[in-house]
N, C-alpha and C positions, 0 to 999 in steps of 0.2 A: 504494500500500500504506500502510494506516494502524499506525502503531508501537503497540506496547502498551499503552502510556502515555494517548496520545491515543487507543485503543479505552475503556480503562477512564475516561477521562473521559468520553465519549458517553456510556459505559451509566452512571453518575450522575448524566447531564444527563437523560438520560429517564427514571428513576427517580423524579427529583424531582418534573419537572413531571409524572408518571403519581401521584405523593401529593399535589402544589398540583392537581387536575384538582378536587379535588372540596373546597369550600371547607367543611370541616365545621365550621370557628370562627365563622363566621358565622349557622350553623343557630339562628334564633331572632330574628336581628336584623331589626327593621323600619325603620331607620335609610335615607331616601331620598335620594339624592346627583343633584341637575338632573331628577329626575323619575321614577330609575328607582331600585329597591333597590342594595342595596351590594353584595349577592352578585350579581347582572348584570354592576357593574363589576368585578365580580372575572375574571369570565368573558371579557370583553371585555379584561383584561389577560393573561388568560391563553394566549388565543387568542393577539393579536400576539406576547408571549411562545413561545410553541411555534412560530408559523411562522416566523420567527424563527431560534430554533433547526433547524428542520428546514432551512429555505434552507441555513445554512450545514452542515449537515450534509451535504445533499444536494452541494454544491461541495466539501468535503475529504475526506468519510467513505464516501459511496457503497458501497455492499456490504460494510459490514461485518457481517462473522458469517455473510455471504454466499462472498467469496470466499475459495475454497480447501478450501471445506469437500468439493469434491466428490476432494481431491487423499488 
């Protein structure tokens, strides 16, 4: 069972990286960092970022907002 505390911290944690998913301060930048633009590496840190997050979510958090709601 996940405490309050630490629920409301996940739903922040997905929040945020569901507003960083989409890099819209970059929109315009043609700036090439080792070959690729800079919004790819944004992508590509967003990515390890989120799995990341999920793994460990998937190890403490598991069903939350899931369990109990059928009680």
């Amino acid at each position: 069972m996940v405490s309050r505390v630490e629920g409301y911290g996940w739903w922040m944690t997905f929040t945020v990286l569901i507003v960083l998913a989409v890099p819209w301060f970059l929109w315009g930048v043609d700036r090439v960092v080792v070959g690729l633009p800079v919004w790819v590496w944004w992508h590509v840190g967003w990515m390890a970022l989120a799995s990341l997050c999920f793994r460990l979510f998937a190890r403490r958090a598991w069903g939350l907002g899931i369990e109990g709601a059928s009680e």
